[in-house]
VOBAMAR-397602 format. One line per field, with one value per residue: x, y, z of N, C-alpha, C, O in turn; residue in one letter. Coordinates in nm, 3 decimals. Layout:
REM VOBAMAR-397602
nxx (X,...)
nyy (Y,...)
nzz (Z,...)
caxx (X,...)
cayy (Y,...)
cazz (Z,...)
cxx (X,...)
cyy (Y,...)
czz (Z,...)
oxx (X,...)
oyy (Y,...)
ozz (Z,...)
residuo (A,...)
This chain:
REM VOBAMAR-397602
nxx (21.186,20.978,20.792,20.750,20.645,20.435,20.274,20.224,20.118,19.834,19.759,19.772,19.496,19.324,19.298,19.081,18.866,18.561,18.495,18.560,18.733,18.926,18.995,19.170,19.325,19.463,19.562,19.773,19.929,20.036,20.203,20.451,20.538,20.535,20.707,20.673,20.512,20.249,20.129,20.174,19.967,19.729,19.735,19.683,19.464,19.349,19.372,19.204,18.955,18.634,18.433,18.456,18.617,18.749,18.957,19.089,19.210,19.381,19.545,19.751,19.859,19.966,20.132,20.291,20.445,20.571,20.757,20.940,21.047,20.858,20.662,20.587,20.567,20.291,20.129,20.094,20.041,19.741,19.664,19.679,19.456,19.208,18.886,18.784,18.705,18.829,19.114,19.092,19.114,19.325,19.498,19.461,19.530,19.789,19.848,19.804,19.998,20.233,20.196,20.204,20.337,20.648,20.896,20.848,20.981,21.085,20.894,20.827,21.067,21.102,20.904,21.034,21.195,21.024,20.952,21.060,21.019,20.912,20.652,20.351,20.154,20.278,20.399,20.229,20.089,20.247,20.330,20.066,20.071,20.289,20.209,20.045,20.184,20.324,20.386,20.306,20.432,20.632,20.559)
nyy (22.668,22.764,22.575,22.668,22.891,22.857,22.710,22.964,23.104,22.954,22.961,23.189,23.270,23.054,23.188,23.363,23.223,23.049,22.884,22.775,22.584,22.603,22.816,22.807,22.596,22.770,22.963,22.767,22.734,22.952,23.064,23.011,23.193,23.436,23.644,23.802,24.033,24.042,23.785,23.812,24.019,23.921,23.684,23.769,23.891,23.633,23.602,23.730,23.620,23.709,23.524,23.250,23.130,22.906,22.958,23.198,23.028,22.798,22.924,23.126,22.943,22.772,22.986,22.994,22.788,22.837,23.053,23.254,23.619,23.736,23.569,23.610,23.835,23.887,23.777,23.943,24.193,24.098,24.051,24.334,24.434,24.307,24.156,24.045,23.795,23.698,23.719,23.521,23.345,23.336,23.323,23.055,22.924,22.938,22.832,22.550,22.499,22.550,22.335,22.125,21.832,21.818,22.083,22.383,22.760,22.983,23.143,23.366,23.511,23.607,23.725,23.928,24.076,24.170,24.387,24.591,24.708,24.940,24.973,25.093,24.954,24.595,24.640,24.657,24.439,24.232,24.210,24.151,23.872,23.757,23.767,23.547,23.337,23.290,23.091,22.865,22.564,22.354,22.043)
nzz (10.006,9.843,9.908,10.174,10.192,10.014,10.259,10.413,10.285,10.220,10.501,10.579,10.421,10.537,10.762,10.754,10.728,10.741,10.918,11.227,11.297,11.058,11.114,11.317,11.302,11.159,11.298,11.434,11.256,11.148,11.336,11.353,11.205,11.285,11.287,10.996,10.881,10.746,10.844,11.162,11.191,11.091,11.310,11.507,11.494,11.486,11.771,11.857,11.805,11.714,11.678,11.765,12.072,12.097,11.910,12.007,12.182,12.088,11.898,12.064,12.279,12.021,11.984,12.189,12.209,12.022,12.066,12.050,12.070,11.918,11.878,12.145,12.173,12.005,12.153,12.376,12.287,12.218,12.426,12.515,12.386,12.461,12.554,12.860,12.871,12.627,12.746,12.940,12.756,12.641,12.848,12.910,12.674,12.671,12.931,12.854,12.626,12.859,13.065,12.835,12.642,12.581,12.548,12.663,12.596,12.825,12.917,13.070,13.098,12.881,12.839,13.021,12.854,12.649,12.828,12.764,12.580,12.265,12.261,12.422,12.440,12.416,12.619,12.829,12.816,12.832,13.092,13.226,13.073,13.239,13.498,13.487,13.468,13.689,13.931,13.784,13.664,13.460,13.309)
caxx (21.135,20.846,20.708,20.753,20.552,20.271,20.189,20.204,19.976,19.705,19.778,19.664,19.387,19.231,19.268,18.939,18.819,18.401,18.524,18.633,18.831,19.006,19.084,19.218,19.473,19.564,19.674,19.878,20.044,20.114,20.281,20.586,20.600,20.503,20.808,20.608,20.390,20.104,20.072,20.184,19.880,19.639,19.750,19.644,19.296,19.263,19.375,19.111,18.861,18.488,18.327,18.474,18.728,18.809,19.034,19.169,19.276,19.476,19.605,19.762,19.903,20.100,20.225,20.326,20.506,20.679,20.823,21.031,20.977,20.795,20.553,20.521,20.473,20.177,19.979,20.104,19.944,19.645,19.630,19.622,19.302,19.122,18.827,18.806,18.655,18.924,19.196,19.116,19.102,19.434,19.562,19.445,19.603,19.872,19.866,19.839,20.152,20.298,20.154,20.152,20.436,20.725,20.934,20.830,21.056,21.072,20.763,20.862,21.233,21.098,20.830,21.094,21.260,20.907,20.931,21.165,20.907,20.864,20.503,20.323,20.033,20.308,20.469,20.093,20.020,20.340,20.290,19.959,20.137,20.430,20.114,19.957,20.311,20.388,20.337,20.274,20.500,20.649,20.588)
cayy (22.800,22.766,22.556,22.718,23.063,22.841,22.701,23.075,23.162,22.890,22.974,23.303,23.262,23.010,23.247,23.446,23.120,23.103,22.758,22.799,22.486,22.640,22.951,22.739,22.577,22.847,22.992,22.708,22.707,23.084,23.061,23.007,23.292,23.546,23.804,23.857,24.131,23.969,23.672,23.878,24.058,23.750,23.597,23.917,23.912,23.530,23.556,23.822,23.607,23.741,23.399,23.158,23.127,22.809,22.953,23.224,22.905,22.785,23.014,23.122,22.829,22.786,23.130,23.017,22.682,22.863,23.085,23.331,23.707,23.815,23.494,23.652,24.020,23.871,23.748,24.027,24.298,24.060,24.094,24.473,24.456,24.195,24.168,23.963,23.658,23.644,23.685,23.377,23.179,23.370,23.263,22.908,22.847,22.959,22.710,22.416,22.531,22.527,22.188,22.029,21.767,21.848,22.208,22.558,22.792,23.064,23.259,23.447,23.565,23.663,23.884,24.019,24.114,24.284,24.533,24.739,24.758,25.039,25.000,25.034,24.815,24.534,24.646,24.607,24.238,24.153,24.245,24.073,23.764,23.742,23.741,23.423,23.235,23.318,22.942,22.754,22.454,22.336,21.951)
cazz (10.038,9.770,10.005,10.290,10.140,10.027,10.368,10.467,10.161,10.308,10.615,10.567,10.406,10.623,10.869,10.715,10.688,10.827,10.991,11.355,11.246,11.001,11.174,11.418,11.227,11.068,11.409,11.487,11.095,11.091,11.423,11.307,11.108,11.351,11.259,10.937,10.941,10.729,10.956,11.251,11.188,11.075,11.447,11.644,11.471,11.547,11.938,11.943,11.756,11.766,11.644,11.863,12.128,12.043,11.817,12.043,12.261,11.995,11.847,12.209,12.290,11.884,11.945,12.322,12.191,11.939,12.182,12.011,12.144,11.833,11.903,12.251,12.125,11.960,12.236,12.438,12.198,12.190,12.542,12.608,12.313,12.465,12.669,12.997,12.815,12.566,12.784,12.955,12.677,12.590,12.927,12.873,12.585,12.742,13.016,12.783,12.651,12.952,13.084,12.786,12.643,12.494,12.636,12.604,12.598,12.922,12.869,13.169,13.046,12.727,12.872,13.067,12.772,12.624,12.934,12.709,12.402,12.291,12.294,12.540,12.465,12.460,12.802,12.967,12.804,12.945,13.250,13.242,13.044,13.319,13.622,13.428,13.416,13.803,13.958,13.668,13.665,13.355,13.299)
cxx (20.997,20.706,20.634,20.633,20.450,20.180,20.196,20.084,19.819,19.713,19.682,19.508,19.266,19.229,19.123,18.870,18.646,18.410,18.557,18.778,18.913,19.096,19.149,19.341,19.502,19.663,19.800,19.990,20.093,20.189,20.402,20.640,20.529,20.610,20.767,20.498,20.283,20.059,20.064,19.993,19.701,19.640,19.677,19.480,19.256,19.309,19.243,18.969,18.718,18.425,18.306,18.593,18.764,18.938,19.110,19.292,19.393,19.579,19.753,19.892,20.008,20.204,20.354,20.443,20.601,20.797,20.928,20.958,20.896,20.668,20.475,20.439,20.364,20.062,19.987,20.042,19.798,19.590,19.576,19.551,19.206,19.027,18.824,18.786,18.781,19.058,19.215,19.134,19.220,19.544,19.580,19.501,19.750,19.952,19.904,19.930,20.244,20.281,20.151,20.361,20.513,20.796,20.871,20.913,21.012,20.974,20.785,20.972,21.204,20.972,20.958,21.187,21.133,20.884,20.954,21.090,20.893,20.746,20.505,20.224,20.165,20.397,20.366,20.072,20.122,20.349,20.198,19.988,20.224,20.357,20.092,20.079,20.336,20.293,20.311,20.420,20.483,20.637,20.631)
cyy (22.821,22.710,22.588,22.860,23.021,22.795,22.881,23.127,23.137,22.898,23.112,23.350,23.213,23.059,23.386,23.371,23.138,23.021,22.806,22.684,22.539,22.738,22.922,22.686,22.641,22.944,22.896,22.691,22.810,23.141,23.066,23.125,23.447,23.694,23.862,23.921,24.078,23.853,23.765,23.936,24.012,23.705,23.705,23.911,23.772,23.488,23.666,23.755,23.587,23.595,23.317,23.128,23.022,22.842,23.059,23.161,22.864,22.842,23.093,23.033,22.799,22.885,23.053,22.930,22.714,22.947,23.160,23.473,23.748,23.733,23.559,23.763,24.011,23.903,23.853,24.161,24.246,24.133,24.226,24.502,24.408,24.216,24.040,23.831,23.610,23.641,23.553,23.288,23.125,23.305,23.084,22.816,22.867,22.868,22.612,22.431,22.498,22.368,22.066,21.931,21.831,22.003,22.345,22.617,22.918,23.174,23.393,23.590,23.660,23.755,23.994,24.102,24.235,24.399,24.626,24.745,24.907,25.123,24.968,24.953,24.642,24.542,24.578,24.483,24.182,24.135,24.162,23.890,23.680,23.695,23.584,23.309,23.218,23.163,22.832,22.702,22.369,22.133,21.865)
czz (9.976,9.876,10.134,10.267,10.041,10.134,10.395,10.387,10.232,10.409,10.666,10.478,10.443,10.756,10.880,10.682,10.794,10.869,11.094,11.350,11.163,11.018,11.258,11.391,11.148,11.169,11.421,11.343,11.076,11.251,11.433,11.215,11.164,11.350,11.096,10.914,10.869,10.831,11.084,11.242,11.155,11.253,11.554,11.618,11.462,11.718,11.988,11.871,11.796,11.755,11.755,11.949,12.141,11.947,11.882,12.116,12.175,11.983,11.967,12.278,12.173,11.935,12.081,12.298,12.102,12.000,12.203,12.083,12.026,11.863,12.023,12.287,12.072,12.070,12.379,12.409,12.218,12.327,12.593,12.520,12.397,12.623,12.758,12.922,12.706,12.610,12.878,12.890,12.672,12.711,12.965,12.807,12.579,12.848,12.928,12.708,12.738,13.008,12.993,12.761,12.530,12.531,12.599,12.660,12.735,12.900,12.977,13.141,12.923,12.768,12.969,12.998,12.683,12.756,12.914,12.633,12.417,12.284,12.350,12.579,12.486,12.579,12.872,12.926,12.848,13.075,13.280,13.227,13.154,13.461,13.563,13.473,13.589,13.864,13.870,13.666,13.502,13.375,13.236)
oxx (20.909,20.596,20.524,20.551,20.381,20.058,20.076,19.980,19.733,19.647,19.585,19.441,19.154,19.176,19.088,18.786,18.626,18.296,18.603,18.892,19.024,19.210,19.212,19.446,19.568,19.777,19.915,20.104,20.190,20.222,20.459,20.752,20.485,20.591,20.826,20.389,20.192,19.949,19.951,19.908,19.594,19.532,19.631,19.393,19.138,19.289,19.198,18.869,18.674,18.359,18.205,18.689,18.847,19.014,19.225,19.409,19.504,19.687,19.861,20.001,20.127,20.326,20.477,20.548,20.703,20.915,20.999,20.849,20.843,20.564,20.353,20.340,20.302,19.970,19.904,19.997,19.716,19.511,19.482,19.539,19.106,19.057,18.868,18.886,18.821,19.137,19.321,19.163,19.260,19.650,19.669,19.524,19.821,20.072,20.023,19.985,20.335,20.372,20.119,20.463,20.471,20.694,20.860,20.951,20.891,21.003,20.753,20.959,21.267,20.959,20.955,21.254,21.155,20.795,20.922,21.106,20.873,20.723,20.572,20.199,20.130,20.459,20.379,20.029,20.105,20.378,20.230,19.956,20.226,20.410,20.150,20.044,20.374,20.174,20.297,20.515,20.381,20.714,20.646)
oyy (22.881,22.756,22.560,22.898,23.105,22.814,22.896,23.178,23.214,22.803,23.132,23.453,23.257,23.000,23.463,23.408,23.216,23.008,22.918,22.705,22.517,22.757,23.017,22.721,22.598,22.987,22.941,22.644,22.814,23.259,23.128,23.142,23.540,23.807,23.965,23.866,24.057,23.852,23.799,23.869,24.062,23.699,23.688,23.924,23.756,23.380,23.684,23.828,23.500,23.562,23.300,23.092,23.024,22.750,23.054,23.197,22.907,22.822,23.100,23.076,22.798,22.873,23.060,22.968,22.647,22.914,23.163,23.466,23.849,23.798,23.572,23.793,24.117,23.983,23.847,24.231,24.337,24.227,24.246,24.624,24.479,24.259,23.935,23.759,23.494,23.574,23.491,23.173,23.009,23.251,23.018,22.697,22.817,22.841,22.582,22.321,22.422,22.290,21.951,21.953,21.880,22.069,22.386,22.573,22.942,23.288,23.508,23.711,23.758,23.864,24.117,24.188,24.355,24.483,24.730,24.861,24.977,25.244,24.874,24.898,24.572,24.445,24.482,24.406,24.077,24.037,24.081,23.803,23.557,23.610,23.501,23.197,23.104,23.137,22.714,22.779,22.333,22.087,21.753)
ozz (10.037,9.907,10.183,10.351,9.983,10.134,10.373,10.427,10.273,10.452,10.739,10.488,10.420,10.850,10.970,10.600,10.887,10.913,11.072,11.392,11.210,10.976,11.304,11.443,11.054,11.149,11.418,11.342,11.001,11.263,11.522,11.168,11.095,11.397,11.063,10.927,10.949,10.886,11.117,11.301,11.191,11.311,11.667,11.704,11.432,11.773,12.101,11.874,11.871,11.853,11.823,11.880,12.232,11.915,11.840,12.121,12.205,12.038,11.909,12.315,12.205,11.932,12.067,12.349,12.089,11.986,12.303,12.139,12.071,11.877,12.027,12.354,12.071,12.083,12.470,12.500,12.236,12.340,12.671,12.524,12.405,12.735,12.712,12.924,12.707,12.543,12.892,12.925,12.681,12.680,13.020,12.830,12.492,12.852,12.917,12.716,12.706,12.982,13.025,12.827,12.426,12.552,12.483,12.768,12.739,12.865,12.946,13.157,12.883,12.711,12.972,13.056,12.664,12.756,12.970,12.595,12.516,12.292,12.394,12.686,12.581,12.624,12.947,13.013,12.910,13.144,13.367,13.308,13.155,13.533,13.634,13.511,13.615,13.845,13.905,13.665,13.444,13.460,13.286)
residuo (X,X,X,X,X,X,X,X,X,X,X,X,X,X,X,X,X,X,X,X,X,X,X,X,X,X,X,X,X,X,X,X,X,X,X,X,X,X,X,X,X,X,X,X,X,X,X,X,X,X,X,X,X,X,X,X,X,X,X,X,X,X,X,X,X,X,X,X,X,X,X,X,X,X,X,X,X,X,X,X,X,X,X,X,X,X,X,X,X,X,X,X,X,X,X,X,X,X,X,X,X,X,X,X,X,X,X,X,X,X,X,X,X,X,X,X,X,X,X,X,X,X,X,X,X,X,X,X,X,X,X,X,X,X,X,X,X,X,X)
């Protein structure tokens, strides 16, 4: 457990990191711990990241592979912030998720489960989330 809540430590800290690299893997390391509200809230301010969307990509994609609904409520919040440019990235890294090797879990099912939120910023990124997924083929 020690261990476990010092990758979260560095996790979150290289997520204020001035690296795009670092902020990058710190998306994909605090992914896993997206039902804690410090990361939770670390992950939202690197899918919306001003620097470089290199790291919203990422970031995106971790959340997508991890694949729990709290991972999804992330990039579903991100979503109804985000301007046009970062929701592609957001949808990108999204895809490669989906396309890439190894399963992801029903991104679809689990937005259909964010329909009941009882926010409504994550109702509308689902909605938006659930369009992105419609044809995409799992390989």
């Amino acid at each position: 457990m020690a261990k476990t809540m010092n990758g979260l430590q560095t996790a979150l800290a290289e997520a204020s990191s001035p690296s795009w690299w670092q902020r990058g893997r710190a998306g994909r390391d605090l992914a896993s711990f997206a039902e804690v509200p410090e990361a939770a809230e670390a992950l939202v301010g690197l899918l919306l990241d001003t620097a470089d969307t290199s790291v919203t990509r990422k970031t995106a994609e971790a959340l997508a592979r991890v694949g729990t609904v709290a991972a999804v409520r992330l990039i579903a919040l991100a979503v109804a912030e985000a301007d046009d440019n970062h929701a592609d990235w957001m949808q990108t890294g999204l895809h490669d998720a989906l396309a890439g090797p190894g399963g992801v879990p029903d991104i679809s099912a689990i937005c259909g489960q964010l329909a009941g939120d009882p926010e409504a910023a994550v109702r509308q990124g689902a909605v938006g989330i659930l369009a992105w997924t419609e044809g995409c083929e799992v390989m």
